[in-house]
C-alpha positions as CSV (number, residue, x, y, z in Angstrom):
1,X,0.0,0.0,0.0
2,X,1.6,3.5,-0.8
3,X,1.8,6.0,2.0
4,X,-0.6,7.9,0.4
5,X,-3.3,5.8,1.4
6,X,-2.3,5.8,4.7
7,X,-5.0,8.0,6.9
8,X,-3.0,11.0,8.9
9,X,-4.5,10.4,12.4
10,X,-2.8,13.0,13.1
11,X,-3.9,15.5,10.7
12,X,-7.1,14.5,10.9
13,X,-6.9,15.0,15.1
14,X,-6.1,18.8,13.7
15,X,-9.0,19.3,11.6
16,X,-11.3,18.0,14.7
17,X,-9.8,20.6,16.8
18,X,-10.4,23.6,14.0
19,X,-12.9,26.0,15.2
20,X,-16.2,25.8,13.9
21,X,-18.2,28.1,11.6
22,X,-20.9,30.6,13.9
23,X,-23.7,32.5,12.1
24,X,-22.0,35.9,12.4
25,X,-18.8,34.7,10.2
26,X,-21.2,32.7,7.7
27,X,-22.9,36.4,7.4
28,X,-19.6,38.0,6.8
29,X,-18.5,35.3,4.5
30,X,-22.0,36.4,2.6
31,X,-20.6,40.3,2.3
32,X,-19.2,38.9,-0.4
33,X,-21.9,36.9,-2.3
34,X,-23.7,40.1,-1.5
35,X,-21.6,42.0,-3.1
36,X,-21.5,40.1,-6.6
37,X,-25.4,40.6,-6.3
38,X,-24.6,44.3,-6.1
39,X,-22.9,44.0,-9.0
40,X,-25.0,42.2,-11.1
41,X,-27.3,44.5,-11.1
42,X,-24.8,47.2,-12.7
43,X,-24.1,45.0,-16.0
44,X,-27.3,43.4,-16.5
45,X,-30.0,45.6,-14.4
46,X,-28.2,49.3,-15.8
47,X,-25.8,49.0,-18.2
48,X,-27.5,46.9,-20.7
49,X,-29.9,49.6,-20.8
50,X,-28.0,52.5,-21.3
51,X,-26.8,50.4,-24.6
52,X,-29.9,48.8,-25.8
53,X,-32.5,52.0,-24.9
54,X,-30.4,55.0,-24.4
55,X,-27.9,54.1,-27.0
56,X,-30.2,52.6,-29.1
57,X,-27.6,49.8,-29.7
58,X,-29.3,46.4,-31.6
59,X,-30.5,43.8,-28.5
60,X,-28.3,40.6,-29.9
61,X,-24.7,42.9,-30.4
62,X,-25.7,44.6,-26.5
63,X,-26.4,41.0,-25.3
64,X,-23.6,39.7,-26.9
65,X,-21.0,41.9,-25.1
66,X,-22.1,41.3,-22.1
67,X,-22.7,37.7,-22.2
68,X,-19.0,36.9,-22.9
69,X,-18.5,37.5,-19.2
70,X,-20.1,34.3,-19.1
71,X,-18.6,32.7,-22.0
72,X,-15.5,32.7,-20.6
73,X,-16.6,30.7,-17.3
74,X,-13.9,28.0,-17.9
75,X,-11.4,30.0,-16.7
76,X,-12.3,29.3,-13.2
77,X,-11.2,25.6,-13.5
78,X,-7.7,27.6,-13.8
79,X,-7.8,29.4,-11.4
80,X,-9.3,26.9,-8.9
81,X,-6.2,25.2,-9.1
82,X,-4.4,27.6,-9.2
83,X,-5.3,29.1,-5.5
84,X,-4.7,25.5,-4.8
85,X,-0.7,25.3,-5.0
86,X,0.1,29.0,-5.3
87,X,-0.6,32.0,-2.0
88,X,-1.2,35.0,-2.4
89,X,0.1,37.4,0.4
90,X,0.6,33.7,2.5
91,X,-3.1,32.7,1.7
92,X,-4.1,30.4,-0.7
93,X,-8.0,31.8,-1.4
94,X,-8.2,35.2,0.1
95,X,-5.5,36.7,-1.8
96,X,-7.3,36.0,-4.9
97,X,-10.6,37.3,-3.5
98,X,-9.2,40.3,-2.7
99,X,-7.2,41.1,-6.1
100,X,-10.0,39.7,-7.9
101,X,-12.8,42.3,-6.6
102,X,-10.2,44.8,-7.2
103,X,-10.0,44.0,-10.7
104,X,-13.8,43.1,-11.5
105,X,-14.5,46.6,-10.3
106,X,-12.0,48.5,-11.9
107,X,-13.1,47.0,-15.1
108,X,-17.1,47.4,-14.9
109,X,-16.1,51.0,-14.8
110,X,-14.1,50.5,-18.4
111,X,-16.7,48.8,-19.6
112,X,-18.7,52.4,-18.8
113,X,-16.0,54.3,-20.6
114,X,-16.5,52.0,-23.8
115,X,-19.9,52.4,-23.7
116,X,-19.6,56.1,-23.8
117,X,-17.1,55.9,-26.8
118,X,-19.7,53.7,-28.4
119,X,-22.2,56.1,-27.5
120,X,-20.1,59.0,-29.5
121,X,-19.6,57.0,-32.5
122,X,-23.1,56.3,-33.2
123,X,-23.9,59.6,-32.6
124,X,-21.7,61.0,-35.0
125,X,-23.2,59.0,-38.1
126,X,-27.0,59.0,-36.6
127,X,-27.9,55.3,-36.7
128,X,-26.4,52.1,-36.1
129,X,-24.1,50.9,-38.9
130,X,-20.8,48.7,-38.6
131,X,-18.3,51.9,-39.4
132,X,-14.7,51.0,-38.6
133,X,-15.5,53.1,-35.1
134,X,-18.5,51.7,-33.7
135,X,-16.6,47.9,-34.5
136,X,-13.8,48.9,-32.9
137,X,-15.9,50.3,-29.5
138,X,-18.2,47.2,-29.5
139,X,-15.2,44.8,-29.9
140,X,-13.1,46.9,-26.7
141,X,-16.9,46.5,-25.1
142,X,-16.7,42.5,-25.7
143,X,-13.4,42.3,-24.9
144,X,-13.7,44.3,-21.4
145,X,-16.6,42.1,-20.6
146,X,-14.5,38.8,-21.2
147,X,-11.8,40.5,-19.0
148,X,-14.7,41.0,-16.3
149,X,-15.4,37.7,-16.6
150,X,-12.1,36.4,-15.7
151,X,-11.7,38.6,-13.1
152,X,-14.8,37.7,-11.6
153,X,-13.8,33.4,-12.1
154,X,-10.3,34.6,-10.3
155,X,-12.2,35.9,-7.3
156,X,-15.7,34.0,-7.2
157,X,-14.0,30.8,-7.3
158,X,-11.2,30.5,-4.9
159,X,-14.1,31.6,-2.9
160,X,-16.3,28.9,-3.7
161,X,-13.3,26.7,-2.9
162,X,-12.8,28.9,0.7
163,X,-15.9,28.2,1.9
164,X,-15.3,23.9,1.2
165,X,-12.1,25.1,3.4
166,X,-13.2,26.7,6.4
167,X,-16.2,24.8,6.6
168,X,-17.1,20.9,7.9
169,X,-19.6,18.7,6.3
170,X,-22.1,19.2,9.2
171,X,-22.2,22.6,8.5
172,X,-21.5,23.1,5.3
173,X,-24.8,23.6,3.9
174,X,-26.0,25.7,6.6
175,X,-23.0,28.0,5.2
176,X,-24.1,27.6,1.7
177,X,-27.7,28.6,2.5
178,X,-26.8,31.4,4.2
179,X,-24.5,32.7,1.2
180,X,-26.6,32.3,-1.4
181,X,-29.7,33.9,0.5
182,X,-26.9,36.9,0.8
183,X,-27.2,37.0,-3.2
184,X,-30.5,37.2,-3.6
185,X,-30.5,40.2,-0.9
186,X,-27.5,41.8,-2.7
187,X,-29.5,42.2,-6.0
188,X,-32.1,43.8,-3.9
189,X,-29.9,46.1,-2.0
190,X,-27.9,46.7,-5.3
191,X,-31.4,47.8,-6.8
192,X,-32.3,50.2,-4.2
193,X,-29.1,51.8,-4.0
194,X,-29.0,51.8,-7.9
195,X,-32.5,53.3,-8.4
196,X,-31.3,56.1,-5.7
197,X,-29.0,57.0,-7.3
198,X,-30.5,57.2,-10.8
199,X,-33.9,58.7,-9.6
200,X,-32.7,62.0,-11.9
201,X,-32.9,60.3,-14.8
202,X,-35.9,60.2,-16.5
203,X,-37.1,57.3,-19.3
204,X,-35.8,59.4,-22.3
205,X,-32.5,60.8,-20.6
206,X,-29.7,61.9,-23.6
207,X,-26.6,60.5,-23.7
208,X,-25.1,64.3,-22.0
209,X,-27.5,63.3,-18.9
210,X,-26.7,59.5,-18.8
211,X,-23.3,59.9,-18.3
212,X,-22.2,61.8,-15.3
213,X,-24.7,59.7,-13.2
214,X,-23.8,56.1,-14.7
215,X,-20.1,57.2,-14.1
216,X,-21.0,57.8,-10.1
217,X,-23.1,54.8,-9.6
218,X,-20.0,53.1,-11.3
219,X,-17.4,54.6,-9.2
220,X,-19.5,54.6,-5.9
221,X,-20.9,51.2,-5.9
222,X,-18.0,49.2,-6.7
223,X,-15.7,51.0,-4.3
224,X,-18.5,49.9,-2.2
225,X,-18.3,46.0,-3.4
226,X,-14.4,45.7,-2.4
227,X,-15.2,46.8,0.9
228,X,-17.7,44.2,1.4
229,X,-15.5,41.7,-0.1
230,X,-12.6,42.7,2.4
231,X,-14.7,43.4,5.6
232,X,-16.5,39.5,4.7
233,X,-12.9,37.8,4.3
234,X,-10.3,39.6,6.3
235,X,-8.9,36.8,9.0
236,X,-11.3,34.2,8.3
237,X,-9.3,31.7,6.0
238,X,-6.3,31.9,9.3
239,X,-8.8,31.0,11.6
240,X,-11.1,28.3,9.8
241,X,-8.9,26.7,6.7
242,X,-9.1,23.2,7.0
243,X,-7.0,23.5,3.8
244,X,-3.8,22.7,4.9
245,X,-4.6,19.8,7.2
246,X,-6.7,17.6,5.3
247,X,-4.7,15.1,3.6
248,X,-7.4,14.7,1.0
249,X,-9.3,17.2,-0.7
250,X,-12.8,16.5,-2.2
251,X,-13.1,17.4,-5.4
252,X,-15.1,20.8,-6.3
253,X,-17.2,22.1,-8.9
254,X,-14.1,24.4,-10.1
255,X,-11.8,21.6,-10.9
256,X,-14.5,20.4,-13.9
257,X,-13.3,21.0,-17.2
258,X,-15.8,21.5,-20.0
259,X,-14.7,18.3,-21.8
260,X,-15.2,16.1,-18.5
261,X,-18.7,17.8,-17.9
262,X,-20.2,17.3,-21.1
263,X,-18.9,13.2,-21.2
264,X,-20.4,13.7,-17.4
265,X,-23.8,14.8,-18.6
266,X,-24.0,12.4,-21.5
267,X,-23.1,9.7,-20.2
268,X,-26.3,7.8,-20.2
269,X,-30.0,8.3,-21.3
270,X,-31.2,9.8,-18.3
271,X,-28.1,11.9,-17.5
272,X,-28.8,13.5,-21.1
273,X,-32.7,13.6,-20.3
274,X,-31.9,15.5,-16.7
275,X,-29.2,17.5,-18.1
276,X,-31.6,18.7,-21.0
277,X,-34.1,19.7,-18.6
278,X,-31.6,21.6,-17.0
279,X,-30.1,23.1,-19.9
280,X,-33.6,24.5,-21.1
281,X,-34.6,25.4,-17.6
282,X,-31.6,27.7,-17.1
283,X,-31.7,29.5,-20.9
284,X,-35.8,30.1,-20.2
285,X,-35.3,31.4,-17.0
286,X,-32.7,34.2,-17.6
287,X,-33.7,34.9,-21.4
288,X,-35.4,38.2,-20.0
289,X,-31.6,39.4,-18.2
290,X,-30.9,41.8,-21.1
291,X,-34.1,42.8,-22.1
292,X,-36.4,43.5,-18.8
293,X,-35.0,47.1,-17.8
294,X,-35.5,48.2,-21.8
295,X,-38.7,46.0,-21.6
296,X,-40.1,48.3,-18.9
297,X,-38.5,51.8,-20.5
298,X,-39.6,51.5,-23.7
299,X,-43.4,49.5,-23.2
300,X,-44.0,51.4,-19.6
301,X,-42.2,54.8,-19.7
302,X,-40.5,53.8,-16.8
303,X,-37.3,55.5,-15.4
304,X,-33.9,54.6,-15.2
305,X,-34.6,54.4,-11.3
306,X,-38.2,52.4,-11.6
307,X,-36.4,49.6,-14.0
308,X,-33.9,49.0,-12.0
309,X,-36.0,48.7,-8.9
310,X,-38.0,46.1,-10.9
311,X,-34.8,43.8,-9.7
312,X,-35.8,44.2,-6.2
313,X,-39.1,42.7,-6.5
314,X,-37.4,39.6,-8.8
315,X,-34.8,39.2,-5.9
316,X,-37.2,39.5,-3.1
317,X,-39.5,36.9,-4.7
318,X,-36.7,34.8,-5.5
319,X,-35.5,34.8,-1.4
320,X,-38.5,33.7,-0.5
321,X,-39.1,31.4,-3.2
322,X,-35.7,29.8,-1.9
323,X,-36.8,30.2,1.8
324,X,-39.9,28.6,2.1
325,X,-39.3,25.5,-0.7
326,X,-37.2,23.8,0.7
327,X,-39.6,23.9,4.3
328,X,-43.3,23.5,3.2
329,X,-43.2,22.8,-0.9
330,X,-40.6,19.7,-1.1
331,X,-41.7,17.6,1.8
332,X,-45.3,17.6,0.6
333,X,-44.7,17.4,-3.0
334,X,-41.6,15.8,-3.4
335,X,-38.7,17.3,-5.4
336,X,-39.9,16.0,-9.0
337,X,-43.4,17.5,-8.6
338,X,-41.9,20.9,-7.2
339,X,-39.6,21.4,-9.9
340,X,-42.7,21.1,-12.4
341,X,-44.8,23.3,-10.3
342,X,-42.1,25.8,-10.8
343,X,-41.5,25.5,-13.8
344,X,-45.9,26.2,-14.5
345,X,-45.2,28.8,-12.3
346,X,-42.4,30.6,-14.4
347,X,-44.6,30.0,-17.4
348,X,-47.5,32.0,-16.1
349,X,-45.8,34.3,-14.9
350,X,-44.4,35.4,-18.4
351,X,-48.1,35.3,-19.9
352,X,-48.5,37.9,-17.3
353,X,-45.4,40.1,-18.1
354,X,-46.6,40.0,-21.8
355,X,-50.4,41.1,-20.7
356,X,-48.9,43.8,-18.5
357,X,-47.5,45.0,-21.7
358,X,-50.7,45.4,-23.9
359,X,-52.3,46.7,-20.8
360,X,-49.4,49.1,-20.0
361,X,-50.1,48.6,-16.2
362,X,-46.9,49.0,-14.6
363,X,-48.6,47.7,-11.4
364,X,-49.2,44.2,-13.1
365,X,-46.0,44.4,-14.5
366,X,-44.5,44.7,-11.3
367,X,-46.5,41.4,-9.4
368,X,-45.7,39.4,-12.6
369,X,-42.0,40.0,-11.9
370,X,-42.6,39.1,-8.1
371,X,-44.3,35.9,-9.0
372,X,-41.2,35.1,-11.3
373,X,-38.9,35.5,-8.9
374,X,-40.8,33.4,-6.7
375,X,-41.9,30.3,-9.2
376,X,-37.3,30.8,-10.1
377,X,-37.3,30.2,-6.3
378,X,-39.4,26.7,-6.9
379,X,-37.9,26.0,-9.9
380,X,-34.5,26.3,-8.7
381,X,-34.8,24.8,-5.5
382,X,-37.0,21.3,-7.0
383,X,-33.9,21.0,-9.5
384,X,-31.0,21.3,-7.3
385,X,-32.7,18.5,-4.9
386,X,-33.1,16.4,-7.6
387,X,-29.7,16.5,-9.2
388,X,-28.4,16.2,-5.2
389,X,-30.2,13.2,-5.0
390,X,-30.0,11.3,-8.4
391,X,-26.4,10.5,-7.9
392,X,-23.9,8.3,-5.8
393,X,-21.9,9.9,-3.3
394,X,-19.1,9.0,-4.7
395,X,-20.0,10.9,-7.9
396,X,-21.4,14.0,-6.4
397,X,-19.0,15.8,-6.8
398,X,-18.5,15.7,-10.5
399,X,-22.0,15.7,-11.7
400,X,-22.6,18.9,-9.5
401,X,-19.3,20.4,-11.1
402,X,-20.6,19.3,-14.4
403,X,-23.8,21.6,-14.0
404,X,-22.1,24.1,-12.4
405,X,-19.7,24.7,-15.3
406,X,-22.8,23.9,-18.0
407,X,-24.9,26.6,-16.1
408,X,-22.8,29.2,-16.6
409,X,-22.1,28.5,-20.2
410,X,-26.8,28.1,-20.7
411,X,-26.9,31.2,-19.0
412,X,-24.0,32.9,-21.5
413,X,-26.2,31.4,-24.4
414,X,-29.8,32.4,-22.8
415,X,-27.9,36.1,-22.3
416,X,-27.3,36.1,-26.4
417,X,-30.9,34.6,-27.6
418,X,-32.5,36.8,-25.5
419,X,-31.1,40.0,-27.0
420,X,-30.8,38.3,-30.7
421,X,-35.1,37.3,-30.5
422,X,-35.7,40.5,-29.3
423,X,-33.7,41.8,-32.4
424,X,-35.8,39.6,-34.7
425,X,-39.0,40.6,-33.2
426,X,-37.9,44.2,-34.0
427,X,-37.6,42.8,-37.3
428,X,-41.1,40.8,-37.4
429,X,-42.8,44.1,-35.3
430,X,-41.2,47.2,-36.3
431,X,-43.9,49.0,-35.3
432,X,-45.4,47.5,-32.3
433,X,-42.4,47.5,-29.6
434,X,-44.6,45.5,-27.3
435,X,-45.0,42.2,-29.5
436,X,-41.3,42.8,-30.6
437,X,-40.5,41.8,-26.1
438,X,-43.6,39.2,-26.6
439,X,-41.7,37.3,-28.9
440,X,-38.8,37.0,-25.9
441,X,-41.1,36.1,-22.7
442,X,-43.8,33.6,-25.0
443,X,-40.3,31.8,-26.1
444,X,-39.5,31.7,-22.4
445,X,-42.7,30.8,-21.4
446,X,-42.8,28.0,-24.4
447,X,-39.1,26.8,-23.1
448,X,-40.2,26.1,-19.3
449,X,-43.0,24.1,-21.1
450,X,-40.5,22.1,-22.8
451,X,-38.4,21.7,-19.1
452,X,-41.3,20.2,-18.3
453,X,-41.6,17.7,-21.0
454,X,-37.7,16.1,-20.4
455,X,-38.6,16.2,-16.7
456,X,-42.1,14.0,-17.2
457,X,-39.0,11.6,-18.4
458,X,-36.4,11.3,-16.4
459,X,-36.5,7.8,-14.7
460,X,-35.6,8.3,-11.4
461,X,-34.5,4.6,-10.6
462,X,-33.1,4.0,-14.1
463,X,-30.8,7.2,-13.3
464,X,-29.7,6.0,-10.1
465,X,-29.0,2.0,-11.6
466,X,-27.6,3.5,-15.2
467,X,-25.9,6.5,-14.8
468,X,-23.9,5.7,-11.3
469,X,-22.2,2.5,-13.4
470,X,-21.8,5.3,-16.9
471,X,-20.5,8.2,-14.7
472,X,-18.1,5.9,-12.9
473,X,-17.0,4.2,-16.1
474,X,-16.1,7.4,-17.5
475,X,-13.7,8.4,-14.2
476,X,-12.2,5.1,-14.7
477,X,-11.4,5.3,-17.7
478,X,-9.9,9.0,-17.3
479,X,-7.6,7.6,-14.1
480,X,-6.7,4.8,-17.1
């Protein structure tokens, strides 16, 4: 037997005697997630419409900027490692939170400044057209969004691998609980402040009015966000890391590479049926991220402040969505049922965004958003038990990195279709701007239906006899 495989009493006596996790440093380890909440809100709840409704900028080439934050998830596998065998300032996560939310910032606020050179190019030839200067802007734009992207994976993940660190198995998704609730109440806080902030703005504010106050929300709020990031992490990895005592590490959803994922999720029948659900869950649900804010602007007449604020009532229906499924909808429906009821849920919901539209009732508008955010909540929550449970412990780990990697790369893709169907319903409806967003939420509305139909089936038993044996086969023959 090599040494290897030889348990480290002794180590393992350490970790027993590690301090445990209390509720106040799980809050402060959620400044964080609360501050990536924040800052969501800036790229897909503001800036996406400055460029598709102040700017006037087509929906798919807006969407398509943006998205490539997401497109360049992959990255995080690298740097996952990465904080694994390389400190920063004697740390081997912290370091790379903190440099990380440095950069991510710095860069959202270049991604401003490109969007105002955009801005000055289109306005020097009156309409959109692909001139060597509006090219050159919307490629810096792509490009400064890719660079967000990584700078985002180089902090968000060694995070994601800090809290597997500091944190025990009995508590660990207490922890997780608690920092993804602090998401959902980051995208509310990061509305509020945002809508504050903006409240001068009015729906049909020029470009001269636009940018003085995006600039401040741009330099205020991020400056902001590495504060939280610092007052949530400072100290924490010295006191809790299990990191350097535990002999074996289990493996995370950031050591998944794209290849290994996609042989992961096909490797049987009902690992492609599941994984298909999950794939068209995840596009319907966030088709509406670059298009809501313009949605409400140029249907409703909304402001800059009252479009943002429609974020709140998403991530406030989302929090409780999250909070109360997992008590009173899961034990009495089971997981299966619940994610179908959400699923429903989100496709009503949409029918109602679209009516809100031909009625033009703000107010309806509004509750429809709520009642998404709560039936995501459902939705979400029925999925993620299922996938939990329709696996072998001793694959866990890899099917969850799997989806973890293919869920950022559906919600890249969901990013892009959204913006490009809105540009074709432009197309279709040039001159009815509410059936031109229709065309968006009925295709969302239509793709949750379709969830449903590759959820009606999945098999559990036949996925828990096939696709333990197909997913194991597949590590096997990777070790080989």
């Amino acid at each position: 037997m090599a040494t290897r495989d030889i348990p480290d009493l002794t180590t393992a006596s350490r970790a027993d005697k590690m301090p445990s996790l209390q509720l106040l440093t799980m809050l402060r380890l959620g400044l964080f997630q609360m501050s990536l909440g924040i800052m969501s809100i800036l790229t897909l709840g503001v800036l996406n419409r400055v460029l598709i409704d102040g700017l006037a900028v087509p929906a798919i080439v807006a969407a398509g900027a943006i998205a490539m934050h997401q497109f360049v998830a992959p990255a995080r596998v690298w740097f996952g490692q990465l904080s694994d065998t390389k400190t920063l300032f004697g740390l081997h996560r912290t370091g790379y939170v903190w440099i990380g939310a440095v950069l991510f910032t710095l860069v959202s606020f270049l991604a401003v400044q490109a969007t105002w050179g955009l801005g000055g190019s289109l306005e020097a030839i009156g309409e959109w057209r692909w001139t060597l200067p509006v090219t050159g802007w919307t490629g810096l734009l792509g490009l400064l969004f890719a660079m967000y992207g990584v700078a985002l994976s180089s902090s968000s993940t060694p995070f994601a691998a800090l809290l597997v660190d500091v944190s025990d198995e009995d508590d660990r998704s207490k922890l997780v609980g608690t920092v993804w609730s602090m998401l959902m109440v980051g995208i509310v806080i990061g509305a509020i402040v945002s809508g504050g902030l903006l409240r001068q703005l009015d729906a049909n504010a020029s470009m001269e009015m636009l940018r003085p106050q995006i600039n401040r929300l741009f330099t205020v709020v991020p400056i902001a966000v590495v504060l939280l990031a610092l007052i949530g992490t400072v100290g924490i990895e010295r006191q809790f890391s299990r990191f350097a005592v535990r002999s074996n590490i289990s493996e995370r959803e950031d050591q998944i590479t794209l290849g290994r994922a996609l042989r992961v999720l096909t490797a049987s029948r009902q690992t492609g049926l599941f994984f298909s659900f999950l794939l068209v869950m995840t596009i319907s649900l966030f088709m509406q991220e670059p298009v809501l804010e313009p949605y409400g602007g140029q249907v409703f007449g909304m402001s800059y402040a009252e479009t943002t604020m429609l974020n709140a009532f998403w991530g406030t229906g989302t929090l409780i969505g999250l909070s109360l499924t997992g008590f009173l909808v899961v034990p009495r429906l089971g997981k299966q049922r619940t994610a179908r009821l959400g699923c429903f849920l989100v496709s009503g919901s949409f029918v109602l965004v679209i009516l809100a539209g031909f009625t033009a009732n703000p107010t309806l508008l509004k509750s429809a958003i709520f009642l998404f955010g709560l039936a995501s909540g459902v939705t979400t929550t029925g999925a993620i038990s299922m996938m939990l449970d329709l696996t072998a412990a001793e694959t866990a780990g890899t099917f969850i990195g799997a989806w973890g990697l293919s869920q950022a790369l559906a919600r890249a893709i969901a990013v892009v279709m959204g913006g490009g169907v809105l540009s074709l319903g432009r197309l279709l409806f040039p001159a009815n701007v509410t059936l031109a967003y229709s065309v968006v939420f009925v295709l969302q509305a239509l793709g949750m239906l379709l969830a449903v139909w590759f959820l009606g089936r999945v098999n559990i038993q036949e996925f828990r006899d096939n696709s333990r044996r197909a997913i194991a086969a597949i590590l096997e023959n990777e070790l080989d």
